[in-house]
C-alpha positions as a LaTeX table, in Angstrom:
\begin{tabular}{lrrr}
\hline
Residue & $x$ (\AA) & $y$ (\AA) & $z$ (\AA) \\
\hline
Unk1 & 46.23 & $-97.64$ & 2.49 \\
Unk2 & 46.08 & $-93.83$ & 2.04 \\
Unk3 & 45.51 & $-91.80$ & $-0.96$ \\
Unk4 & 47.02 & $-88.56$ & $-0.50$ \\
Unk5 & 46.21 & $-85.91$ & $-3.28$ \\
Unk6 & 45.08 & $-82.10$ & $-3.46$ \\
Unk7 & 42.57 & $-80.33$ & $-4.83$ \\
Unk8 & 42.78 & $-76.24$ & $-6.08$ \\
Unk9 & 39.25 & $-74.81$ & $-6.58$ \\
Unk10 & 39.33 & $-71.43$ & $-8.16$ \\
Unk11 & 36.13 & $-69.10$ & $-8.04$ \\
Unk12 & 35.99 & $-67.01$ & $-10.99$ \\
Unk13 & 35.76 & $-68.70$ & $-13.30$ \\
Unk14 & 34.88 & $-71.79$ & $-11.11$ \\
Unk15 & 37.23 & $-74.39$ & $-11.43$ \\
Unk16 & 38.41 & $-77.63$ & $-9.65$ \\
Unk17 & 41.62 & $-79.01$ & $-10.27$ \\
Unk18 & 43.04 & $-82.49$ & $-8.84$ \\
Unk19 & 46.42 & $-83.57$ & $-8.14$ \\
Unk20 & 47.59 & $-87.00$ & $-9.19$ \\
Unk21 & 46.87 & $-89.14$ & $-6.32$ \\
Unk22 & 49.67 & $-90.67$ & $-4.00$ \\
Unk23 & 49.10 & $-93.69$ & $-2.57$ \\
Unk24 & 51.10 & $-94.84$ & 0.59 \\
Unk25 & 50.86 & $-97.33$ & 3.53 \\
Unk26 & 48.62 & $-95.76$ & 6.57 \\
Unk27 & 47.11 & $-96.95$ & 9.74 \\
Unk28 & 44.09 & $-96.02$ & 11.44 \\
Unk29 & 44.01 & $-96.05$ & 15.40 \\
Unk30 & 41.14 & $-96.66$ & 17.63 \\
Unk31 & 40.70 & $-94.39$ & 20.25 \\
Unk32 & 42.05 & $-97.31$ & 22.82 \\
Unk33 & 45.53 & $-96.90$ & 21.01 \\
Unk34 & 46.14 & $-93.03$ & 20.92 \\
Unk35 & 48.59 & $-94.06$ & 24.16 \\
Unk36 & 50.76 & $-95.29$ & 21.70 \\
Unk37 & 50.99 & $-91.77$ & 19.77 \\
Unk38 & 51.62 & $-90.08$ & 23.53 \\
Unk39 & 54.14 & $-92.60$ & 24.94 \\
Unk40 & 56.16 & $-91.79$ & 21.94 \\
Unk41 & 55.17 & $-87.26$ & 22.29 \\
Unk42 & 54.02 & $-87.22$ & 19.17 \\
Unk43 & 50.61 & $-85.83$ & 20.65 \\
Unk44 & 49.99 & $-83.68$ & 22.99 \\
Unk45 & 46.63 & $-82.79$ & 25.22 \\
Unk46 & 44.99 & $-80.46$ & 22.78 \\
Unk47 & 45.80 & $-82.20$ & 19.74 \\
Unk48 & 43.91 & $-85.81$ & 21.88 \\
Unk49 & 41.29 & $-83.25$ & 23.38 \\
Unk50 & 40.21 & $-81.40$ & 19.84 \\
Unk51 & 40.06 & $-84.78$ & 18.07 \\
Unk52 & 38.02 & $-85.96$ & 20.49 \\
Unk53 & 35.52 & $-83.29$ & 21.17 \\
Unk54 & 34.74 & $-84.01$ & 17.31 \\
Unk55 & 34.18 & $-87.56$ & 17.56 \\
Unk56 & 36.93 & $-88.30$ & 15.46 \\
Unk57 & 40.16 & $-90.54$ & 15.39 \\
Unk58 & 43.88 & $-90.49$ & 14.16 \\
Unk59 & 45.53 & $-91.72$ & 11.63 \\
Unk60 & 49.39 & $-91.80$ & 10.46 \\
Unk61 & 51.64 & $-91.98$ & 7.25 \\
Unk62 & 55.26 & $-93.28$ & 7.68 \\
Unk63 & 57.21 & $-94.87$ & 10.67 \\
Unk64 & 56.39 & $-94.24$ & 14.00 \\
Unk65 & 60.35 & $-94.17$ & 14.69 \\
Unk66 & 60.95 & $-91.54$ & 12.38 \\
Unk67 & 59.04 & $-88.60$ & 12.22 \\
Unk68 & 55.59 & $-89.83$ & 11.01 \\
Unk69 & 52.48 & $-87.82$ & 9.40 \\
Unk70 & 49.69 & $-87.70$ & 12.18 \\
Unk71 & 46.13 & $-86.19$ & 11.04 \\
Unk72 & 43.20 & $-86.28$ & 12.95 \\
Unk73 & 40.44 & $-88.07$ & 10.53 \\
Unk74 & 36.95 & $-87.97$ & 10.57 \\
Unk75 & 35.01 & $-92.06$ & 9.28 \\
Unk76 & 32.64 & $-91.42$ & 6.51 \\
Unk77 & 30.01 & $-94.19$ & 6.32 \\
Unk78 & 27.99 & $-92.97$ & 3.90 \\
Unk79 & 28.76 & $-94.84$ & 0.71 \\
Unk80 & 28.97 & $-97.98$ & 2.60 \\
Unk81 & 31.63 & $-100.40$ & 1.06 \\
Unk82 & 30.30 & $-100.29$ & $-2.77$ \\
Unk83 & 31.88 & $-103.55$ & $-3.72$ \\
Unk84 & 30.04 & $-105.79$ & $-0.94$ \\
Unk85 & 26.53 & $-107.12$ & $-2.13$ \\
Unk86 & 27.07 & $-106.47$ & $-6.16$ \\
Unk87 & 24.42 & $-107.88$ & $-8.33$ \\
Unk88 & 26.79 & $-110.86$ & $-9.82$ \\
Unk89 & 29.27 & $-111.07$ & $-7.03$ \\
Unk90 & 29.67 & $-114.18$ & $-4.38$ \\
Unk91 & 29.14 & $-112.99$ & $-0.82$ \\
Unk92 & 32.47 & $-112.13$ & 1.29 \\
Unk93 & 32.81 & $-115.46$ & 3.53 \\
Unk94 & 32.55 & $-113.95$ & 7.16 \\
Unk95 & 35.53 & $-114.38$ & 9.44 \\
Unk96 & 35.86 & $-112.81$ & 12.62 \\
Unk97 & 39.41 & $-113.08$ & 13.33 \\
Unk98 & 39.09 & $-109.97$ & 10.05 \\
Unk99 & 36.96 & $-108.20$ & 12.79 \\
Unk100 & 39.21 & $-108.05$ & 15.75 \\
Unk101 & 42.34 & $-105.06$ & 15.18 \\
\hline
\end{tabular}
């Protein structure tokens, strides 16, 4: 899933303003599947090589087939999953066929 939204920021005064949020089917690649994005040119050397150098991955909106929204995206670990461990909550049964993509 992907939330797509914007946010204006104005300086003087300061300001932050948020559009409503969008939310829209998305898939995250592992580097091991970026052939898939150049078998079908819809990336090129750079674009692979820039991602790369940043330790990042890609990720896509829409169909593959017809003309899809590629952006280079960066994993953020650092809230960990919030809703894992809750004081109240049952434990998420482990499964490993969840872990495999």
């Amino acid at each position: 899933m992907v939330t797509d939204l914007r946010v204006f920021v104005t300086l003087n005064p300061f300001n932050v303003y948020v559009t409503q949020p969008k939310l829209q089917p998305g898939c995250v690649l592992r580097t091991s599947n970026w052939a898939i994005l150049k078998q079908r040119n819809l990336l090129n050397n750079q674009q692979e090589r820039d991602c790369k150098q940043r330790m990042n991955t890609f990720g896509f909106t829409g169909d593959l087939e017809s003309n899809p929204t590629i952006n280079c995206i960066y994993q953020n670990d650092s809230a960990a999953n919030l809703f894992i461990n809750q004081p109240g909550t049952v434990p998420a049964p482990t499964r490993p066929e969840t872990e495999r993509f």
